[in-house]
N, C-alpha and C positions, 0 to 999 in steps of 0.2 A: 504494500500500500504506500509504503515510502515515498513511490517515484515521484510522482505525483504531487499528491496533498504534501509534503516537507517542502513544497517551493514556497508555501506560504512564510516561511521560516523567515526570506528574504522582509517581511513586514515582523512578524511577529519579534524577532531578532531586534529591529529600530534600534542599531547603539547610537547612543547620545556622541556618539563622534563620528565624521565620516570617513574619517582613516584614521590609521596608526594602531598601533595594540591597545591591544583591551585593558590595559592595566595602565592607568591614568592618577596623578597625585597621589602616590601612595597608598591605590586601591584600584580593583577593577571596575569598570566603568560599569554602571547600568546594563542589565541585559534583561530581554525579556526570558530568556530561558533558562534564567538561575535555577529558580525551587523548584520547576519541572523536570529537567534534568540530575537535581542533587535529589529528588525524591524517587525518580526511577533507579538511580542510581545507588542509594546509600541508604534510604530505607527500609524498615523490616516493615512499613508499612505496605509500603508495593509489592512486598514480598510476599504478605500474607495475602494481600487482594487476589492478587496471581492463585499462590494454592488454592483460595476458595475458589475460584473461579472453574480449577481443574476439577479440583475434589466431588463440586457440582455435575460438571461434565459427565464424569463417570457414570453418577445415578443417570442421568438423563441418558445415557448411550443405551446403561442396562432399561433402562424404560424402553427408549426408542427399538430395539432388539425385538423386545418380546410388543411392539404394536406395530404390523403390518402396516398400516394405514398412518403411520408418524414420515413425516419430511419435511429438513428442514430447507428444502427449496420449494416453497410454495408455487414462484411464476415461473419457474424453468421445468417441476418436477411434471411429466404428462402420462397420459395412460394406463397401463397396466401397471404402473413402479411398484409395488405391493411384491412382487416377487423377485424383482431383484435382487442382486449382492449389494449388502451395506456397502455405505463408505460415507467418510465425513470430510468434511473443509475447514481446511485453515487459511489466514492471512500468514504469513511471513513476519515483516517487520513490527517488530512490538506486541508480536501476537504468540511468535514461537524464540524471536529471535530479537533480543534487546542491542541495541544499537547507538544506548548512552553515549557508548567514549565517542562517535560521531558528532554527537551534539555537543559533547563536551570541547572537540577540538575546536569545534565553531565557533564556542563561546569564549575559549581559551584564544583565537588569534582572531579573532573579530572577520568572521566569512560568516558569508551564507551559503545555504546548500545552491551548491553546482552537479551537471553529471560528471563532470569531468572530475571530481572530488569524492564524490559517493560512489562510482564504480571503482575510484582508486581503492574507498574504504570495501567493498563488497572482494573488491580483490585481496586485501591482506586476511581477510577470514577471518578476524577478531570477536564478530559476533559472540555473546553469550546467551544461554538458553535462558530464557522466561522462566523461573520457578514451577515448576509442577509439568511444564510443557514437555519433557521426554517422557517422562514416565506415566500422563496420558497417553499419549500416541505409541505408546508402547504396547499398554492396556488394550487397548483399539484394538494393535494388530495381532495381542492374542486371542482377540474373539473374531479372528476373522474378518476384520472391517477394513477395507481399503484408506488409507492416508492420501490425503491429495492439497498441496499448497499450491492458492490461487493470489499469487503476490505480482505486484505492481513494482516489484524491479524489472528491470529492464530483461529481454533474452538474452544481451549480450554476457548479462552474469551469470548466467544458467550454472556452470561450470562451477564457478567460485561458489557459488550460493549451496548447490550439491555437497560440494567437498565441507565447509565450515559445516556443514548441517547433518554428513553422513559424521563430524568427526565427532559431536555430542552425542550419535546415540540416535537420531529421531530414522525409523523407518523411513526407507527408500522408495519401495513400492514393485521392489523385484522387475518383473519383465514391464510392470507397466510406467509409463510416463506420469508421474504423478505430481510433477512439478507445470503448474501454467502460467507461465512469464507474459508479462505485458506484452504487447507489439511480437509475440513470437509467431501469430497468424497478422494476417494486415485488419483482420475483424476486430482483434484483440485489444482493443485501447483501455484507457483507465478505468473503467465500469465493467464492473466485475461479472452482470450477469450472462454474457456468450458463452464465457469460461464455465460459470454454472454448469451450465446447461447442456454442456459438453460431458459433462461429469452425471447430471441426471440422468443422462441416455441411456446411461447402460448402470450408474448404480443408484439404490435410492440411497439419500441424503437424510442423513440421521441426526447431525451436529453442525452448525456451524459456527466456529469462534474468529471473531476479529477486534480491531482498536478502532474502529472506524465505522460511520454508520454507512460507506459504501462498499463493506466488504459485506453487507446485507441484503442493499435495497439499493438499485441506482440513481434513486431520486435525491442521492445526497450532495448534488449539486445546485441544489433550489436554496432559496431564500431561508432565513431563520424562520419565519412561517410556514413556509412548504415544507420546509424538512420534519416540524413539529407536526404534521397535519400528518406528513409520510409516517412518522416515528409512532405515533397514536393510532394510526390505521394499523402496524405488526403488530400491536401493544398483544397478542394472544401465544410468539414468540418469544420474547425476550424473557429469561431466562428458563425455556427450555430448550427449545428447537435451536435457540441463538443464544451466544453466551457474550460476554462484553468483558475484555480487557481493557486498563484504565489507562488512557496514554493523553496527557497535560499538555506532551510537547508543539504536539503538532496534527493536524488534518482538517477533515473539512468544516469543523466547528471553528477554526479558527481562522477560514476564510471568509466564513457566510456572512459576518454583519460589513465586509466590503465587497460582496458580490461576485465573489471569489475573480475578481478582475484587477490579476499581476501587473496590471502598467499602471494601477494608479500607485504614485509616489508613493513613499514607506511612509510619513509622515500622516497623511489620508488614510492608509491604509489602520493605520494604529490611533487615528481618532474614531473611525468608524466602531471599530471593536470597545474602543473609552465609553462614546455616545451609549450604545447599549444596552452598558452595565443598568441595574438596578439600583439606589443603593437610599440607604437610610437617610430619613431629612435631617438626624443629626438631635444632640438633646436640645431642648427647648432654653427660652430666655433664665 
């Protein structure tokens, strides 16, 4: 999901300087992606959200097993799917595969996400596994349930992404292709449901987990009201069919209140998201 939704970074990032290092008068400058990043990163808090998040998984796999008639791709799943071979979908990034020190270099030399940057990082294989996330996908594959990662890096990482990812441990998928990279068909762009759908053809869909509300539904590119309206229409999935990893850093929650449109200034783009907020009138006289 990274590919993509992390350009927004270029705004959400907004350092109060427009060049030079991040570490300004005897401290580091302002950055939007401090707590985000030191909480994915350093937290037992995210650590535990993550386990809950697997630990649930599992009930709901064993639920979904034993109910023919459970899928968790509703607009892709067609036909007869009730006798297919399981199988379930993940997102990638932030979902199986944390990718803090990325953000943290970012923040450490003042960039924003580039591709030319994130496939260098998808190339050193630094990745670390999500909490809980091998040893679901593990669970999975001793019950016979196909593993399939539907991530928005690029094709060109296929390779790198494979190798970091076979070196923790997560099921590969034996003779099948069970990795679906963006742009690896010319169909395949950021919106995840093709890829779906490709996967419901031939298995039913029991689980889906990602950090993003577009690794669910493709309408997560509407407004902060179409997406609430989209997000309340699934309300009968979310937490079972669909599970939800917590990621602060980055995606399309953090482009919608500027309309997810990259050319406007960083400056705009991070009053947009200010305007927004909610917040208290404050104590009285």
């Amino acid at each position: 999901m990274i590919a993509r939704t992390i350009v927004a970074l270029g705004a959400a990032v907004a350092m109060t300087l427009s060049s030079g290092a991040a570490w300004a008068q005897g401290g580091p400058a302002p950055n939007d992606m401090l707590l985000a990043t030191l909480w994915a990163q350093r937290s037992v808090e995210f650590k535990g959200n993550a386990l809950t998040v697997f630990a649930l998984a599992r009930i709901r796999l064993d639920e979904a097993l034993a109910d023919r008639n459970w899928t968790a791709a509703p607009a892709e799943q067609k036909g007869d799917y009730q006798n297919l071979p399981p199988a379930i979908i993940l997102d990638v990034d932030e979902t199986v595969l944390d990718n803090s020190r990325y953000q943290a270099w970012m923040l450490k030399n003042n960039q924003t996400f580039s591709t030319k940057t994130w496939n260098q990082f998808c190339a050193a294989q630094v990745s670390t596994a999500i909490p809980g996330a091998v040893e679901f996908t593990r669970y999975a594959d001793t019950k016979g349930v196909k593993i399939f990662y539907i991530t928005n890096r690029a094709a060109v990482t296929e390779k790198d992404t494979r190798e970091n990812m076979d070196k923790l441990g997560f099921p590969m998928g034996g003779n099948v292709d069970t990795f679906l990279m963006q742009s690896e068909k010319p169909e395949w762009g950021s919106a995840k449901g093709a890829r779906r759908a490709v996967v419901a053809k031939d298995y039913r869909v029991l689980i889906n987990i990602g950090d993003n509300f577009g690794d669910f539904d493709d309408r997560y590119r509407g407004s902060e009201a179409e997406r609430l309206t989209a997000f309340d229409s699934d309300m009968a999935y979310w937490g079972r069919q669909w599970l939800m990893i917590a990621n602060p850093a980055y995606g399309s929650f953090d482009t919608a209140p500027f309309g997810h449109d990259f050319k406007k200034p960083r400056e705009e783009q991070r009053k947009a998201k200010w305007d927004v907020l909610e917040s208290w009138v404050g104590p009285g006289p």
